[in-house]
Backbone of each chain as nested JSON, in Angstrom:
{
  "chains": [
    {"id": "A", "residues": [
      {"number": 1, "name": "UNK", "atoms": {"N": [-37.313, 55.817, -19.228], "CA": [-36.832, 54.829, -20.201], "C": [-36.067, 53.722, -19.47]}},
      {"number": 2, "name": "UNK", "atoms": {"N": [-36.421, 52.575, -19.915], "CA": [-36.066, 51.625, -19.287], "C": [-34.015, 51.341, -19.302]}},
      {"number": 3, "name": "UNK", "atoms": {"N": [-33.513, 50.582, -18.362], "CA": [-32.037, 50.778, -18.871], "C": [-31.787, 49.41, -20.115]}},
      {"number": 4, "name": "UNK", "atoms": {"N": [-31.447, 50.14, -21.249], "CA": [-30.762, 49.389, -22.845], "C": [-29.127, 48.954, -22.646]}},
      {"number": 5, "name": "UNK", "atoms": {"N": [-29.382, 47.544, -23.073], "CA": [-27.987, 47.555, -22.714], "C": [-27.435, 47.276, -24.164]}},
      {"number": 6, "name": "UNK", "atoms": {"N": [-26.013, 48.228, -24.474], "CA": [-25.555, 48.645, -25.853], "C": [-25.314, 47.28, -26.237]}},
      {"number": 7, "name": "UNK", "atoms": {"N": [-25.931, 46.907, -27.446], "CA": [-25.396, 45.365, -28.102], "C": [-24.324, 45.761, -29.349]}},
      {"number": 8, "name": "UNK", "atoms": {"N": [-23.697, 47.225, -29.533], "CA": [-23.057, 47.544, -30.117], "C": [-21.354, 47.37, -29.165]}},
      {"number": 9, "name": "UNK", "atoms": {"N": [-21.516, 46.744, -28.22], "CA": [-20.515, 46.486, -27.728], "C": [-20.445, 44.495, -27.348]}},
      {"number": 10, "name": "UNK", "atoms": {"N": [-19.51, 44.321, -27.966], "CA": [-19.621, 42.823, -27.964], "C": [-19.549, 42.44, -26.396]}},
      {"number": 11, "name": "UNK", "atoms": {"N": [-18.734, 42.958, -26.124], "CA": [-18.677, 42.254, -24.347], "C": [-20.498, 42.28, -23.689]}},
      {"number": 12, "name": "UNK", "atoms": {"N": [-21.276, 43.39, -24.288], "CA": [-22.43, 43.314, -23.8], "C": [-23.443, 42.31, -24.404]}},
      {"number": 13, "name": "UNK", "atoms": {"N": [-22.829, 41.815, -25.812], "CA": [-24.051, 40.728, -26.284], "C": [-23.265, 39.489, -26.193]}},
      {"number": 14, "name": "UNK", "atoms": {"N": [-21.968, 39.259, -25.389], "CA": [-21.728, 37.899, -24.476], "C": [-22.551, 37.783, -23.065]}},
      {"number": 15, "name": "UNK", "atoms": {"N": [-21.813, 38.86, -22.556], "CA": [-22.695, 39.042, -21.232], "C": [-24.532, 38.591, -21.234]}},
      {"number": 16, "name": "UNK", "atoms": {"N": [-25.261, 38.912, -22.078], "CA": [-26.505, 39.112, -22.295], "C": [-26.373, 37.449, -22.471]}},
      {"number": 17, "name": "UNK", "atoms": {"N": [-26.284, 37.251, -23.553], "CA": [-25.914, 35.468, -23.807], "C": [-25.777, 34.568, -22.711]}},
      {"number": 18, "name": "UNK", "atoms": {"N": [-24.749, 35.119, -21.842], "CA": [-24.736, 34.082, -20.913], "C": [-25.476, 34.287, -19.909]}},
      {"number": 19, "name": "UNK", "atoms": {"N": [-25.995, 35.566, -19.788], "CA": [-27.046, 35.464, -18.318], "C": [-28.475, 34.583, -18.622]}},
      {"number": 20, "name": "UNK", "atoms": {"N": [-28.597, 35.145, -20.189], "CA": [-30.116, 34.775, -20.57], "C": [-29.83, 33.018, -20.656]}},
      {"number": 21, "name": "UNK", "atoms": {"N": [-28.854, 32.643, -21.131], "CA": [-29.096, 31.027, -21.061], "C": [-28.702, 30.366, -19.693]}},
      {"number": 22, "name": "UNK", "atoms": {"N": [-27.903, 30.755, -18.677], "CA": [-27.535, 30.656, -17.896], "C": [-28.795, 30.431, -17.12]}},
      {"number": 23, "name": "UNK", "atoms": {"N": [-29.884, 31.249, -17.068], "CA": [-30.859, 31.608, -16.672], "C": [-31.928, 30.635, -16.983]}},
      {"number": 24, "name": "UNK", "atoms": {"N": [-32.424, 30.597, -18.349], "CA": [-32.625, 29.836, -19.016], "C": [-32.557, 27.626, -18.395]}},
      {"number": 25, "name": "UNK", "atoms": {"N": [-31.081, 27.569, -18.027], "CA": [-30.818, 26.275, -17.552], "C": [-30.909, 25.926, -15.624]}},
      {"number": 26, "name": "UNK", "atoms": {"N": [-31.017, 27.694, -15.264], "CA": [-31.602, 27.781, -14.294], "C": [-30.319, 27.21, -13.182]}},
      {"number": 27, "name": "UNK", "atoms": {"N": [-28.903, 27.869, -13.354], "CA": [-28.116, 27.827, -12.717], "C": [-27.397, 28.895, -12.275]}},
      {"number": 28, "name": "UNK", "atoms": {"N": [-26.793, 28.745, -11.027], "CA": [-25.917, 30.079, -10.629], "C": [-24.783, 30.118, -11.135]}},
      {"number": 29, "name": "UNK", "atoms": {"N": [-23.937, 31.129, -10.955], "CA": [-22.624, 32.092, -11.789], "C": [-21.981, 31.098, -11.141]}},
      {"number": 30, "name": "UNK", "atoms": {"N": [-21.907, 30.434, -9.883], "CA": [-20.953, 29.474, -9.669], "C": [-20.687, 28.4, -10.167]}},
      {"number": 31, "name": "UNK", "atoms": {"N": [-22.443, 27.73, -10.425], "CA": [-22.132, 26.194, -10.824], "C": [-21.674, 26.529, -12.711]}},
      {"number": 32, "name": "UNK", "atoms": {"N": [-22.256, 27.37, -13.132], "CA": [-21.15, 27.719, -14.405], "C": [-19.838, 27.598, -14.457]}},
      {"number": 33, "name": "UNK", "atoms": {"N": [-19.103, 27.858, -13.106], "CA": [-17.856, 28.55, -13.27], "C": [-17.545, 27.345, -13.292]}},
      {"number": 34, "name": "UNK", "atoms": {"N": [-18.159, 26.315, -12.527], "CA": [-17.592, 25.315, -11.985], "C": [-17.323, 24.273, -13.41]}},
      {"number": 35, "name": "UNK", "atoms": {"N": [-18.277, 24.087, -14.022], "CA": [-18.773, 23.41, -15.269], "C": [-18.167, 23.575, -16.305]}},
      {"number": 36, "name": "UNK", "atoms": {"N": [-17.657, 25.047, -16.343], "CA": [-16.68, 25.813, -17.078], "C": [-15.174, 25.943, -16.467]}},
      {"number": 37, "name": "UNK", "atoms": {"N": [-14.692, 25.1, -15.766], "CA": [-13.234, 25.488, -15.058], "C": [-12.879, 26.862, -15.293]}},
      {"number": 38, "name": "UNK", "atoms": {"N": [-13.993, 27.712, -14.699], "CA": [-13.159, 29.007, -14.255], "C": [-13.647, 29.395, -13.03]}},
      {"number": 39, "name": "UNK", "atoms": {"N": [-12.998, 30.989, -12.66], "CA": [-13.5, 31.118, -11.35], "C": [-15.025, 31.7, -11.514]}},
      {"number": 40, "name": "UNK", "atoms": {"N": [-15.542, 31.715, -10.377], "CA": [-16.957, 32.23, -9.919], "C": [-16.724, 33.501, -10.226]}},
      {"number": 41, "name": "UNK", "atoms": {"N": [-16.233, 34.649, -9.576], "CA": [-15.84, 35.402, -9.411], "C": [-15.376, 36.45, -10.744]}},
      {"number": 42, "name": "UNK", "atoms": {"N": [-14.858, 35.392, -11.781], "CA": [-14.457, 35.556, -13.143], "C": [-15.813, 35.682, -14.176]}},
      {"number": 43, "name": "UNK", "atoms": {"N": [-16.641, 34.638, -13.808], "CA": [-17.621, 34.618, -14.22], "C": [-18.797, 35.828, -14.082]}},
      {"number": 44, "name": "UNK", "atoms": {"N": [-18.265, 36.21, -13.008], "CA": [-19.264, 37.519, -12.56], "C": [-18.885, 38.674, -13.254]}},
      {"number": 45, "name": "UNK", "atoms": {"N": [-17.699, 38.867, -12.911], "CA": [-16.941, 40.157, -14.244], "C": [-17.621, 39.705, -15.548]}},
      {"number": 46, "name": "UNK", "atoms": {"N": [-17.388, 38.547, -16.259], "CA": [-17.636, 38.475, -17.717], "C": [-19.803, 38.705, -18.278]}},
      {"number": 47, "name": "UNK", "atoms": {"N": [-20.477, 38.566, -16.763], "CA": [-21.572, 38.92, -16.925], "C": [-22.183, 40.533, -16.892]}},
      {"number": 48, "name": "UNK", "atoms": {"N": [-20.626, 40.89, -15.833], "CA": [-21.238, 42.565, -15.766], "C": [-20.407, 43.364, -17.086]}},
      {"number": 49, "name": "UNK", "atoms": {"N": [-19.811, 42.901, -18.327], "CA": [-19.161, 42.923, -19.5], "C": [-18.073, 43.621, -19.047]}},
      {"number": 50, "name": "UNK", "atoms": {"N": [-17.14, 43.452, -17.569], "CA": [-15.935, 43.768, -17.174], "C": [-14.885, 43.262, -17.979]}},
      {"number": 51, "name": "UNK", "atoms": {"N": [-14.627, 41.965, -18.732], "CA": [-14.039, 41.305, -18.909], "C": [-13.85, 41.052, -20.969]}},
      {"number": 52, "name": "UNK", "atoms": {"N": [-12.503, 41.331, -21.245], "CA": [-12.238, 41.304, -22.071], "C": [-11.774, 39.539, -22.66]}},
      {"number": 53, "name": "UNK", "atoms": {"N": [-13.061, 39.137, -22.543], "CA": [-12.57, 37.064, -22.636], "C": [-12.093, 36.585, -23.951]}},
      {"number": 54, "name": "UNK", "atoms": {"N": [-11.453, 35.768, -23.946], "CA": [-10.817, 35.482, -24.947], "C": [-11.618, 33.881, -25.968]}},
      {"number": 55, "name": "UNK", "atoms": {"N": [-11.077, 33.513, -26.865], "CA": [-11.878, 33.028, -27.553], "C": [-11.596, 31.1, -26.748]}},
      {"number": 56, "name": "UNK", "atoms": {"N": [-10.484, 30.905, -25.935], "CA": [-10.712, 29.739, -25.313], "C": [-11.654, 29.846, -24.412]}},
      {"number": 57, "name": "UNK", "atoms": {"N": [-11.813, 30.885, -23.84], "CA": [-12.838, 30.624, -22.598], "C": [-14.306, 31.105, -23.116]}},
      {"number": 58, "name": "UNK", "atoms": {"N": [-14.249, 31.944, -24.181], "CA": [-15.858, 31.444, -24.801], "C": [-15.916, 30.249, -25.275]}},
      {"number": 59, "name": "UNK", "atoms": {"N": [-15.487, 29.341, -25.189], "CA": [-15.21, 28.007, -25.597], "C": [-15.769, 26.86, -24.951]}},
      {"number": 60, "name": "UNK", "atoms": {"N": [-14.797, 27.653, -23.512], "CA": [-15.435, 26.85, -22.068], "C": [-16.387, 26.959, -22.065]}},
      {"number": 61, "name": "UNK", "atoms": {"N": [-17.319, 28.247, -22.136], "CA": [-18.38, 28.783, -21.297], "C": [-19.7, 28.176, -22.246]}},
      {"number": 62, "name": "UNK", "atoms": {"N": [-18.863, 28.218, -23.826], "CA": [-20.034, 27.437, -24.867], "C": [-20.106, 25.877, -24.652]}},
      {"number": 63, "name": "UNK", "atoms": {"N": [-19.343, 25.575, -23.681], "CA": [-19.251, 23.696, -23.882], "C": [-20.482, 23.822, -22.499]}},
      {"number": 64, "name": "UNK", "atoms": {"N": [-19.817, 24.201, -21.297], "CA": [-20.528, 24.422, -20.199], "C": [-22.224, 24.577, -20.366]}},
      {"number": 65, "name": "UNK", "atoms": {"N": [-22.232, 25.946, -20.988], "CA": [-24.092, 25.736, -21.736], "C": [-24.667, 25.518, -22.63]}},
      {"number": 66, "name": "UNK", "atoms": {"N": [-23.241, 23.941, -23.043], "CA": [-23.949, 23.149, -24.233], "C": [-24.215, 24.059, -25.622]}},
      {"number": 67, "name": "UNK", "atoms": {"N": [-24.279, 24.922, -25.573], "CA": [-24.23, 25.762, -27.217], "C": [-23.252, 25.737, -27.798]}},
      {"number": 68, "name": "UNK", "atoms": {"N": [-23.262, 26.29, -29.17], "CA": [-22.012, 26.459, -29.766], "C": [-21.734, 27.5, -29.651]}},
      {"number": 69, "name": "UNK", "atoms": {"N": [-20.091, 28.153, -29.991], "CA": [-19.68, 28.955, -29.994], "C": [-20.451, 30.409, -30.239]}},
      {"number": 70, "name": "UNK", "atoms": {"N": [-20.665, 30.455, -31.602], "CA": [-21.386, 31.357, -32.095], "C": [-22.408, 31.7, -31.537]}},
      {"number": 71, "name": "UNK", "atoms": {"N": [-23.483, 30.706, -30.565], "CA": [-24.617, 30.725, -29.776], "C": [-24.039, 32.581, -28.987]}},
      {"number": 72, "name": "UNK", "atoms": {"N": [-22.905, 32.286, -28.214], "CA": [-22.734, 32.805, -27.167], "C": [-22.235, 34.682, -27.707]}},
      {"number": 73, "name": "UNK", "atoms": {"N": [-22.453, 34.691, -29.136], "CA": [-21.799, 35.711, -29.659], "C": [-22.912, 36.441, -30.207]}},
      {"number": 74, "name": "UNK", "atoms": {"N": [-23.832, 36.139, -30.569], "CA": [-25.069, 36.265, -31.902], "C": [-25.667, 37.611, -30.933]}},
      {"number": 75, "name": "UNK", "atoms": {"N": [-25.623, 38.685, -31.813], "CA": [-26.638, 39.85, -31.537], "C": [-28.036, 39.444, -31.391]}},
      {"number": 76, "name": "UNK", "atoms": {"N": [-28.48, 38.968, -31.792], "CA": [-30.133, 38.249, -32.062], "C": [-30.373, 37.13, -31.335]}},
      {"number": 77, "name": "UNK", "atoms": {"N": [-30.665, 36.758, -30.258], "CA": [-30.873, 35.451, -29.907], "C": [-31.799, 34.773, -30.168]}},
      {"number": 78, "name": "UNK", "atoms": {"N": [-33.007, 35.669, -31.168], "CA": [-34.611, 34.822, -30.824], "C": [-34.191, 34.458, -32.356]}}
    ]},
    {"id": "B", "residues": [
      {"number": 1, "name": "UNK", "atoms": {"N": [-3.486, 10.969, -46.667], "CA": [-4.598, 11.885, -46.045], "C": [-4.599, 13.311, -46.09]}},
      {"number": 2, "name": "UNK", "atoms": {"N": [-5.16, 13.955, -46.278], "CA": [-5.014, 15.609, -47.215], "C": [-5.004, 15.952, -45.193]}},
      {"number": 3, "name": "UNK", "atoms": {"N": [-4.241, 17.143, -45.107], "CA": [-4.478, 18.089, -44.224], "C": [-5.639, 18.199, -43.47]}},
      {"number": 4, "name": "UNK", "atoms": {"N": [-5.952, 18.349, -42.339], "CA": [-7.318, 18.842, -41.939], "C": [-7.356, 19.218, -41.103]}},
      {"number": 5, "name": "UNK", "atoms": {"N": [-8.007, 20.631, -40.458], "CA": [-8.139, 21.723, -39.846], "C": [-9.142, 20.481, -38.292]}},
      {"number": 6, "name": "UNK", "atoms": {"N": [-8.454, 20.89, -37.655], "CA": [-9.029, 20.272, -36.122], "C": [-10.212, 21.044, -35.733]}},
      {"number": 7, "name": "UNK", "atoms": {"N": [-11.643, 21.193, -36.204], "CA": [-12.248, 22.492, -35.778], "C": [-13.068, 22.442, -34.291]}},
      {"number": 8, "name": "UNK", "atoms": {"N": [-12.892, 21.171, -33.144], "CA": [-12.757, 20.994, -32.145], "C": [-12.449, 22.326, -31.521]}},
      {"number": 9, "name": "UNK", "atoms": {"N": [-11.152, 22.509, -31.982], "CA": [-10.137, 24.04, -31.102], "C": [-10.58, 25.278, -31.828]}},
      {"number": 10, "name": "UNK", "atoms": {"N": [-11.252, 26.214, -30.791], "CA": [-11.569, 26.997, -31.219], "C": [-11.004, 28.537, -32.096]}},
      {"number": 11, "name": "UNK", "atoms": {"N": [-9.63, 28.186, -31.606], "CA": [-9.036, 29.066, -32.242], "C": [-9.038, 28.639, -34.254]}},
      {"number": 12, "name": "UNK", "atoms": {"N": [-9.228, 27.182, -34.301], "CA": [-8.89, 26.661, -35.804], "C": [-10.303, 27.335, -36.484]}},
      {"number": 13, "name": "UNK", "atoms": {"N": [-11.026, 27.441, -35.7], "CA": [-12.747, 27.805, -36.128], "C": [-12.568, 29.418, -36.69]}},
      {"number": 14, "name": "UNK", "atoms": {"N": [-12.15, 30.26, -36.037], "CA": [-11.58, 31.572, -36.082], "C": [-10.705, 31.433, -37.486]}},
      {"number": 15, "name": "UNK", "atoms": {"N": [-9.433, 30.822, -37.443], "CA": [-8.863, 30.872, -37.905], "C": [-8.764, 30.641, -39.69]}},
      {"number": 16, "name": "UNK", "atoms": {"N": [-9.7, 29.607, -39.275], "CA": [-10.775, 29.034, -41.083], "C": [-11.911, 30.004, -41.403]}},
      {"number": 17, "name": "UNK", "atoms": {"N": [-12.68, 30.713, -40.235], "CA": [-13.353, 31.686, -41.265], "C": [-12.787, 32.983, -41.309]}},
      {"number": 18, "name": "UNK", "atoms": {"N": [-11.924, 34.014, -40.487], "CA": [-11.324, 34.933, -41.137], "C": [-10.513, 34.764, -42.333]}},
      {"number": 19, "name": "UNK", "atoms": {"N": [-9.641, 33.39, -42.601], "CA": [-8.993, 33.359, -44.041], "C": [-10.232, 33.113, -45.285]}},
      {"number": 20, "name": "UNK", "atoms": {"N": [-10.953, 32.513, -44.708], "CA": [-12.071, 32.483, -45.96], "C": [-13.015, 33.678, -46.13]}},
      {"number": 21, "name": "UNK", "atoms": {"N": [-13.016, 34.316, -45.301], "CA": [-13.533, 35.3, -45.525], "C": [-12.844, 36.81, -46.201]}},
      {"number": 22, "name": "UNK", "atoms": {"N": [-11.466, 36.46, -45.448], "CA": [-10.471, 37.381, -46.778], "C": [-10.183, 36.777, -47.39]}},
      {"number": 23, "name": "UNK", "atoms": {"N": [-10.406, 35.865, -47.895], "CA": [-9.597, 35.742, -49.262], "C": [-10.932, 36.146, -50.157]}},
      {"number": 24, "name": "UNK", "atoms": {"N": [-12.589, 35.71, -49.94], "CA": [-13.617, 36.098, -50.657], "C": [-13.562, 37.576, -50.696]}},
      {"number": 25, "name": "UNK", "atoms": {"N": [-13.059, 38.304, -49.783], "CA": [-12.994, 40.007, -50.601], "C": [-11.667, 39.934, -51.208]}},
      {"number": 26, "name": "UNK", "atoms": {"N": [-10.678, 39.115, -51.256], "CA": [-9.922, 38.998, -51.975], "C": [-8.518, 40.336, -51.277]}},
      {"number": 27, "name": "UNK", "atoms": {"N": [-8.586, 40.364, -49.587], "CA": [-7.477, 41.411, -49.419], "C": [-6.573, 40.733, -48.578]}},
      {"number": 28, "name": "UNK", "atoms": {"N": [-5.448, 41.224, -48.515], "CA": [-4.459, 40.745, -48.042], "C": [-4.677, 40.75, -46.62]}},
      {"number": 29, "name": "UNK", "atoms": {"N": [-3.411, 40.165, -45.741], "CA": [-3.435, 40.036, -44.144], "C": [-3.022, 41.204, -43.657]}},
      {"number": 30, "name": "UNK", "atoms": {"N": [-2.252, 42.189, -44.666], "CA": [-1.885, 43.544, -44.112], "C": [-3.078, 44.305, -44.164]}},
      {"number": 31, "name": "UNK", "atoms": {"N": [-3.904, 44.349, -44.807], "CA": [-4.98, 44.976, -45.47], "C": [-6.314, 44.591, -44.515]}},
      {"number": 32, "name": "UNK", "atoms": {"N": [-6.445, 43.453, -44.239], "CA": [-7.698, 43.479, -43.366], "C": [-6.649, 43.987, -41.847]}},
      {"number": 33, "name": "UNK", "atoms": {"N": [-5.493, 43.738, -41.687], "CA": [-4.977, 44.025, -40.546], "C": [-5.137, 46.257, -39.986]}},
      {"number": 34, "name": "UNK", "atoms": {"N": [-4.645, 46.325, -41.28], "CA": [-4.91, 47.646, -41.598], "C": [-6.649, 48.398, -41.255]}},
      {"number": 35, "name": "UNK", "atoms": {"N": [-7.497, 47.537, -41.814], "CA": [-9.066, 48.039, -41.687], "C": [-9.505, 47.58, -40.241]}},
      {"number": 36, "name": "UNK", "atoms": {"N": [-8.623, 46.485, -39.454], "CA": [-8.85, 46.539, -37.971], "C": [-8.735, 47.022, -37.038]}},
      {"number": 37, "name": "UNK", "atoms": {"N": [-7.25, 47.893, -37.691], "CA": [-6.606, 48.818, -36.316], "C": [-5.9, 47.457, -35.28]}},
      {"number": 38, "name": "UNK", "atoms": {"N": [-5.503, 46.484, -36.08], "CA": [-4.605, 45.459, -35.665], "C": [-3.352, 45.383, -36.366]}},
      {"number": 39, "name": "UNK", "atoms": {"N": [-2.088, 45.074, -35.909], "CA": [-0.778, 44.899, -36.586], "C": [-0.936, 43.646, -37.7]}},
      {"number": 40, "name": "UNK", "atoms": {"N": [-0.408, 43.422, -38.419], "CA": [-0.202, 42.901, -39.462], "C": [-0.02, 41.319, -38.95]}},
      {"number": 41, "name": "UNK", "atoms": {"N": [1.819, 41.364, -38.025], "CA": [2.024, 40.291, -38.021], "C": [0.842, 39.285, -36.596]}},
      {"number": 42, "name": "UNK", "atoms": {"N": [-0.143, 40.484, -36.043], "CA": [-0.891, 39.735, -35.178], "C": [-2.06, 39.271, -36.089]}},
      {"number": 43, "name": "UNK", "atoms": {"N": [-2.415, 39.55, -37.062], "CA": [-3.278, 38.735, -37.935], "C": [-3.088, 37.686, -38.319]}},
      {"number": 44, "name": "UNK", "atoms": {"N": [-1.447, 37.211, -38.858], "CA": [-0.697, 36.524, -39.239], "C": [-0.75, 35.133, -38.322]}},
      {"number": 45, "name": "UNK", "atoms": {"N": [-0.523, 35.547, -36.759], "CA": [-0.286, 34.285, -35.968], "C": [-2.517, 34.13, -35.864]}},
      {"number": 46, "name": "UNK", "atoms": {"N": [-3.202, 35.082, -35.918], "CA": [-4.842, 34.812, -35.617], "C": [-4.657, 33.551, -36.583]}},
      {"number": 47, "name": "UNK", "atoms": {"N": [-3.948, 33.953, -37.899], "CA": [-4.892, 32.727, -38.942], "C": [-4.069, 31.535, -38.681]}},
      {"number": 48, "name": "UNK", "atoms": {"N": [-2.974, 31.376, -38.44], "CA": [-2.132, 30.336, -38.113], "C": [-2.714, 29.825, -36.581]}},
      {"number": 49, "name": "UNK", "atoms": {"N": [-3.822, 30.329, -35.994], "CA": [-4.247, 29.3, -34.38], "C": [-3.715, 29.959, -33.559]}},
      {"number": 50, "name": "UNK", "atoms": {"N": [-2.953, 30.558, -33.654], "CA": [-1.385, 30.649, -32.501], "C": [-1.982, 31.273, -31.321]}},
      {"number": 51, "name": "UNK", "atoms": {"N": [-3.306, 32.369, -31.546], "CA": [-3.418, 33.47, -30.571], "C": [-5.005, 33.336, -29.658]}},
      {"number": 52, "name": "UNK", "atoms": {"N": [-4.966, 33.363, -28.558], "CA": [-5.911, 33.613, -27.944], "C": [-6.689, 34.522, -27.85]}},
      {"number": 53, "name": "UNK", "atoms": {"N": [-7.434, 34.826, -29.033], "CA": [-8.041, 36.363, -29.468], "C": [-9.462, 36.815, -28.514]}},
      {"number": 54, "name": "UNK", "atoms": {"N": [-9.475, 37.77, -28.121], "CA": [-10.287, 38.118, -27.379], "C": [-11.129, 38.658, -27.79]}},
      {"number": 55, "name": "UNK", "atoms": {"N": [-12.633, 39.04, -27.562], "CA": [-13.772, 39.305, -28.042], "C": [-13.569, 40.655, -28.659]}},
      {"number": 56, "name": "UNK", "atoms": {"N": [-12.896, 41.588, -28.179], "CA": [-12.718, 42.562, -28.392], "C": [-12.382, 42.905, -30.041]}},
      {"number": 57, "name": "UNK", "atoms": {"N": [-11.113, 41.903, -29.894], "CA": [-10.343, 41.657, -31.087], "C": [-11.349, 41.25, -32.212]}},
      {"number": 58, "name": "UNK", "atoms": {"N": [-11.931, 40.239, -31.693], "CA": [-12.711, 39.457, -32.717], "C": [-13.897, 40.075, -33.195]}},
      {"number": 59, "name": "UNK", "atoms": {"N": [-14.439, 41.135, -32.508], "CA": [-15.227, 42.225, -33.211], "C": [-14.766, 43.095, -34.058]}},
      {"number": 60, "name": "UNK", "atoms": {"N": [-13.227, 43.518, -34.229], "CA": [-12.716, 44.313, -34.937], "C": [-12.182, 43.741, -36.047]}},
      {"number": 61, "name": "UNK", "atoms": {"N": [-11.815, 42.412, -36.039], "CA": [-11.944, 41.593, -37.298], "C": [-13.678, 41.263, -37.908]}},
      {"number": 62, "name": "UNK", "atoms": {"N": [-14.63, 41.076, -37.281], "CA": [-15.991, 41.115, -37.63], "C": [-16.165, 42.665, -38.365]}},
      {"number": 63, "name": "UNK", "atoms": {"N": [-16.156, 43.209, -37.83], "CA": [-15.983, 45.015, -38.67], "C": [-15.429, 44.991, -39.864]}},
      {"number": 64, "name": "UNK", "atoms": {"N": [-14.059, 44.508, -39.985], "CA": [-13.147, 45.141, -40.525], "C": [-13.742, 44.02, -42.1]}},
      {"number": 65, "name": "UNK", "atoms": {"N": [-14.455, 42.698, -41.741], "CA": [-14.659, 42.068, -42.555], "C": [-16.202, 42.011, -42.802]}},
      {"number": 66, "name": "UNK", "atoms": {"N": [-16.654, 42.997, -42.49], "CA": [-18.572, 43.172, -42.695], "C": [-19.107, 42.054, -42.569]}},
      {"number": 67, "name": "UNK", "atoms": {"N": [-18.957, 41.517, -41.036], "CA": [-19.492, 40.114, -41.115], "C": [-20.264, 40.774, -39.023]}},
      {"number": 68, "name": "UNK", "atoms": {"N": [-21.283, 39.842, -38.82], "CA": [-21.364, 39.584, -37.507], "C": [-20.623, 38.666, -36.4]}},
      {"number": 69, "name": "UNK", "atoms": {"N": [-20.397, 39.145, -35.742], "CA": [-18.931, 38.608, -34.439], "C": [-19.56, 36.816, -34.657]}},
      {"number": 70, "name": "UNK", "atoms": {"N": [-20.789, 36.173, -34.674], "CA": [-21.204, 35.159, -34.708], "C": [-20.67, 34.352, -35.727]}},
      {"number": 71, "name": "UNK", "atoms": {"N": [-20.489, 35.472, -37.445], "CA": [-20.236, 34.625, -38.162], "C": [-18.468, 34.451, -38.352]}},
      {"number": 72, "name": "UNK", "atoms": {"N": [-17.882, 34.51, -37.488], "CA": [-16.24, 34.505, -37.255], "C": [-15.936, 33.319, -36.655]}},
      {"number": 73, "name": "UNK", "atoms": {"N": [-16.684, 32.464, -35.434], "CA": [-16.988, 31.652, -34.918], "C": [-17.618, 29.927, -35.164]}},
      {"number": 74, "name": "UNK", "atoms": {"N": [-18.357, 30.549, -36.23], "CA": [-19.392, 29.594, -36.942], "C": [-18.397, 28.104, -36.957]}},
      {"number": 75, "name": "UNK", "atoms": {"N": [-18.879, 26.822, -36.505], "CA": [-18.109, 25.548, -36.899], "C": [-18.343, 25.23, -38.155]}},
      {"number": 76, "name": "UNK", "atoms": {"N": [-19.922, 25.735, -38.652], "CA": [-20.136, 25.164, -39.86], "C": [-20.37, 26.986, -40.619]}},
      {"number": 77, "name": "UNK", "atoms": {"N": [-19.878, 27.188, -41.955], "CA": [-19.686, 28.141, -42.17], "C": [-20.492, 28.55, -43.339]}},
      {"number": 78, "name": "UNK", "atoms": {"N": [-20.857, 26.916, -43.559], "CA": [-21.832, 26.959, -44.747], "C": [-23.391, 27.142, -44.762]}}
    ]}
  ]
}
């Protein structure tokens, strides 16, 4: 079985959000961070759902890949 | 000029749909605070802007208000 990643945990359907659009715009965890005034490094925690982020820096991270807020939250992306 | 909610800042975005959303089940701030497993007076400063709520948080207000973490966020709510 392939590895599922729990979308019953919100940190995992941010994480998912930002890799898939991140991905999507076809940039690295850095030039995000950068785009997003945070660290690289920070950015990497909040993709491996280490990171308990708060609602300014989903803020950042929604201005950074141009979505809205809610974009970066939504169980369903399609 | 009547009042108006800055919904730019993301905390005001939060802050306008958890009160509209309790007040449509019609329960108090102790009461959804209570169904979150959050203190009372930290609900209190969520709806007033004051707090930098973290995803975590903001799923347990999504729970506590049978809504999806997306629709807590929403700029447009309509």
């Amino acid at each position: 079985m392939p590895y599922q990643t729990d979308i019953s945990n919100p940190r995992n359907i941010l994480a998912l959000n930002i890799r898939r659009l991140r991905g999507e715009r076809g940039i690295s965890q850095e030039k995000l961070a950068d785009l997003a005034g945070l660290h690289r490094t920070y950015v990497g925690s909040i993709e491996r759902s280490e990171r308990n982020v708060s609602i300014d820096n989903i803020a950042k991270l929604a201005n950074a890949l141009e979505v809205k807020i809610s974009e970066l939250v939504k169980e369903d992306p399609a």
